[in-house]
C-alpha positions as MATLAB code, in Angstrom:
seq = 'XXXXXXXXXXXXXXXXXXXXXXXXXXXXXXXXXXXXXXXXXXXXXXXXXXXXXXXXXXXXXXXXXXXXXXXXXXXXXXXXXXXXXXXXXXXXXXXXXXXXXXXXXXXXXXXXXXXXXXXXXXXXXXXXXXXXXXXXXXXXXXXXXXXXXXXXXXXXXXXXXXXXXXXXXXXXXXXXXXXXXXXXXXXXXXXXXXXXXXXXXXXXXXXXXXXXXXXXXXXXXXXXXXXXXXXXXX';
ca = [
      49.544   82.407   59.931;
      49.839   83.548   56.024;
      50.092   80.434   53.867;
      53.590   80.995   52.227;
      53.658   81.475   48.311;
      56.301   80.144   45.786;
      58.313   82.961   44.842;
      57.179   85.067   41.266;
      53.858   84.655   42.017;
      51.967   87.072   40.319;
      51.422   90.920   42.991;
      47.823   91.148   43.006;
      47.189   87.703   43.698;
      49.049   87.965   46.658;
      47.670   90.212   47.827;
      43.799   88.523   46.775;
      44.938   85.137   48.502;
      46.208   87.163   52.075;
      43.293   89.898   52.202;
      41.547   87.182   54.676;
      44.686   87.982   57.308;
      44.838   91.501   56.422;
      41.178   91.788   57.614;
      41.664   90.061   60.978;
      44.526   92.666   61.238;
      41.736   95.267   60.838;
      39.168   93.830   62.780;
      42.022   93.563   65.410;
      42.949   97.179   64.733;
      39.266   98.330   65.107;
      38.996   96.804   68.901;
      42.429   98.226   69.749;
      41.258  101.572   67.669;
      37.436  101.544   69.993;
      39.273  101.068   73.295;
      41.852  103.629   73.168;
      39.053  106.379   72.280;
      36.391  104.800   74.722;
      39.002  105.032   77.252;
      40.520  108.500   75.888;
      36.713  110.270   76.306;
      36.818  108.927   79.656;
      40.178  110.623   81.036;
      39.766  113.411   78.724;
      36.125  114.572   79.876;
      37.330  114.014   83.933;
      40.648  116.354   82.603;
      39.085  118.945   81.294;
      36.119  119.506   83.627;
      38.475  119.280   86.149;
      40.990  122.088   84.753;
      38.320  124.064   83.897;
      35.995  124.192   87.156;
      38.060  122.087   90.097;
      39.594  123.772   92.605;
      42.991  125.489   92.084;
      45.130  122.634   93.446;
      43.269  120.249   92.277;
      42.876  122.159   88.551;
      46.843  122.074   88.763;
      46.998  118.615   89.249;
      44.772  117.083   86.096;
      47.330  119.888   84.052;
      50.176  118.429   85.048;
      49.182  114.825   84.696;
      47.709  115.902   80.901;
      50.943  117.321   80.208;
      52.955  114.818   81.298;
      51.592  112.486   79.141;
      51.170  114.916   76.187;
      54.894  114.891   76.999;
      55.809  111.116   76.173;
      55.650  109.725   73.211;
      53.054  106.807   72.629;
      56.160  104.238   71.920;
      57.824  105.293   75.296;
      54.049  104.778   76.899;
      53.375  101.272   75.517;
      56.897   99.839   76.733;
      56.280  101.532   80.028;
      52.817   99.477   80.665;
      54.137   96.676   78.633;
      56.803   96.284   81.762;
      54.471   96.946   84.089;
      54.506   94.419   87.243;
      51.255   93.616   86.400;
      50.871   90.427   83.445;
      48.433   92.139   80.603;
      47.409   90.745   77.416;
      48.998   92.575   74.729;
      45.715   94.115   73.515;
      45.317   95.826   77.289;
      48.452   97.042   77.006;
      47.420   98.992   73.751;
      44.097  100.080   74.657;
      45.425  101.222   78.338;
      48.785  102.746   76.918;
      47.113  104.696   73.999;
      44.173  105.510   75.570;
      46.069  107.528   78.256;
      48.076  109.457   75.100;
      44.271  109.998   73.209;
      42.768  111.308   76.761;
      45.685  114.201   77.098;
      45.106  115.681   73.676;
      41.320  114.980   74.140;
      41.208  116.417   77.269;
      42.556  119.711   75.638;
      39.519  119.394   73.345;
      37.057  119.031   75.372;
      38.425  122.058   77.294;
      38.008  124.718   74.165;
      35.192  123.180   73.906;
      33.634  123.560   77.529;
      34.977  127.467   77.403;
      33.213  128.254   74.164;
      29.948  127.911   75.914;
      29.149  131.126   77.410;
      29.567  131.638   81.239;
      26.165  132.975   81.162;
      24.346  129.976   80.659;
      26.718  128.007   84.068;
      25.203  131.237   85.916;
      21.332  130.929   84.399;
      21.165  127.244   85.459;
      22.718  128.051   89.219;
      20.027  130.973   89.324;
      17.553  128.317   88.874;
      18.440  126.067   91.672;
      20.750  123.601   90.057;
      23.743  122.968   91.616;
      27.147  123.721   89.628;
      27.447  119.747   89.059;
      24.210  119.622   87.532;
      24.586  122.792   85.092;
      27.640  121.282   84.007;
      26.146  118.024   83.555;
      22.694  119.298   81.932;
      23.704  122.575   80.303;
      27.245  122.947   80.118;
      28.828  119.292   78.798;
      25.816  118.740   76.145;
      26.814  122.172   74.067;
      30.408  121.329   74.507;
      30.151  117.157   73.447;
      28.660  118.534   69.559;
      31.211  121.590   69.520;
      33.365  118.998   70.022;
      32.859  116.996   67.048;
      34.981  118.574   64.912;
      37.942  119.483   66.113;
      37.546  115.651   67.981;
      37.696  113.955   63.918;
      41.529  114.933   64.295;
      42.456  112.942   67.202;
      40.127  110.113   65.560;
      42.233  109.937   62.134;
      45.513  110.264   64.398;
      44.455  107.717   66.734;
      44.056  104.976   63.757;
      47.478  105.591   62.719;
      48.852  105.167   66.322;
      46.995  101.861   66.427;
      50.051  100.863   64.340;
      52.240  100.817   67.270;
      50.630   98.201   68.977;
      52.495   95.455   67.562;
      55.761   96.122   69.240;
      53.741   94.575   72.175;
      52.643   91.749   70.167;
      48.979   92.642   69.325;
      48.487   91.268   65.743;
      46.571   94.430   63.730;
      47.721   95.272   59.930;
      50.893   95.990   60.196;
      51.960   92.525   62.260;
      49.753   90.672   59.670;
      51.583   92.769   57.144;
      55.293   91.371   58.447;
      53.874   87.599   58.237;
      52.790   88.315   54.651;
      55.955   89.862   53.615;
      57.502   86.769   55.513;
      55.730   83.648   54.120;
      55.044   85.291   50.691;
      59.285   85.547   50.308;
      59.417   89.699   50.376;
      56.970   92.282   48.382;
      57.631   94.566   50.629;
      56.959   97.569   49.154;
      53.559   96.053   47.874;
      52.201   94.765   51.381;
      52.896   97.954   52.951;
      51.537   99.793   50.438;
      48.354   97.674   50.770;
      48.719   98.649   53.935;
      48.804  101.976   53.852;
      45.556  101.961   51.347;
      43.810  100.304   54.240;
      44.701  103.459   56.819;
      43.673  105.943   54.437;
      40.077  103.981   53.989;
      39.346  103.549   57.558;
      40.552  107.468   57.760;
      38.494  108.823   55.171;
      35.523  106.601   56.103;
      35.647  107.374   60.083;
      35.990  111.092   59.219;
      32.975  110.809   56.583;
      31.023  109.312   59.604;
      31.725  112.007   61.952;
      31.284  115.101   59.644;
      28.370  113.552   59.132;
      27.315  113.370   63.054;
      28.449  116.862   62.946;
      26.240  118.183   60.819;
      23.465  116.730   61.990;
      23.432  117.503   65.593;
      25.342  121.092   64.916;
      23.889  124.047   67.560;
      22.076  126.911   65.633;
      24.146  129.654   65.114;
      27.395  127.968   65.445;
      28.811  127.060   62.223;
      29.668  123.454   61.399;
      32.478  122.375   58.690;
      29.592  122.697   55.644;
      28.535  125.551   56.526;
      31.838  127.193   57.001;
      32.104  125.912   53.641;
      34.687  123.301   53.539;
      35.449  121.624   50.744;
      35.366  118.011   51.341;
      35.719  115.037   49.309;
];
């Protein structure tokens, strides 16, 4: 826990003397932050190659379930596997709850992603003996993974920011280690979570560096990546 300060004590060294507990908060958010995309990649790739080339009941099915949770909102998801029969550690219950909210809006962009590539190249790899697993494996998925990129940098920076959530369940990231600043350091409010909000806007701006970054560098000939649409970034 914070060590509690006498009240008047000067803002910034407040906030010098807590940083310690603000960075377990975001080492904590980074493991919640690493699940809930490892596990959103997961569902969303099995969606989306699903909707896209399963059979027609089965294609129906994997909509409906990505709707459904597009549907809830990630609050309503993290009570309902919070009170779940089964006795989770808080930091499960994050990773499971917002990992099944990531995989529905991933799973939508993986699929624009998978029907960008053209048909032509599913129907040049079955000419050649593969079978439609294997084009879609080997031809299909590694064109669709780097168009991906982009468009897959918003659910990233949206994805920190839901991370915030988790401590309704008791996980202790930022903005739990932010409440038991503001309570043993007698209030500063409006400075703590303002500290706090600095800290979501580096790990945004820094995570989104990285992957513009990946972008560009493993970007497909001929299809243009953020740079060279010329996007102004900063």
């Amino acid at each position: 826990m914070p060590h509690p300060l006498p009240a008047g004590a000067p803002e910034v060294s407040i906030i010098l003397r807590e940083l310690p507990w603000f960075l377990r908060g975001v080492l904590v958010t980074l493991e919640v932050l690493s699940g809930v995309m490892a596990t959103g990649i997961i569902l969303g790739l099995v969606l989306s190659v699903i909707e896209v080339y399963g059979p027609r009941p089965v294609s129906l099915l994997a909509t409906v379930i990505e709707r459904a949770l597009r549907g809830v909102p990630p609050i309503v998801l993290l009570l309902l596997v919070f009170y779940l029969p089964w006795d989770l550690p808080p930091l499960a219950v994050a990773i499971v709850a917002l990992g099944l909210c990531s995989g529905a809006y991933q799973s939508q962009i993986f699929r624009s992603a998978i029907r960008s590539v053209p048909r032509g190249q599913l129907e040049a790899g079955l000419s050649l003996g593969m079978t439609q697993v294997q084009t879609v494996l080997h031809v299909v998925l590694p064109q669709a993974l780097r168009r991906a990129i982009g468009p897959w940098s918003n659910e990233f920076a949206s994805q920190i920011k839901d991370t915030s959530l988790a401590y309704i369940v008791g996980v202790v990231e930022i903005l739990r280690q932010a409440r038991y600043v503001i309570a043993y350091t007698f209030g500063h409010s409006l400075l703590v979570y303002g500290f706090c909000a600095l800290i979501y806007f580096a790990l945004t701006r820094a995570g989104n560096h990285f992957i513009y970054r990946l972008e560009e560098r493993l970007h497909i000939p001929g299809f243009e990546t953020r740079r060279l649409a010329g996007e102004r970034r900063w």
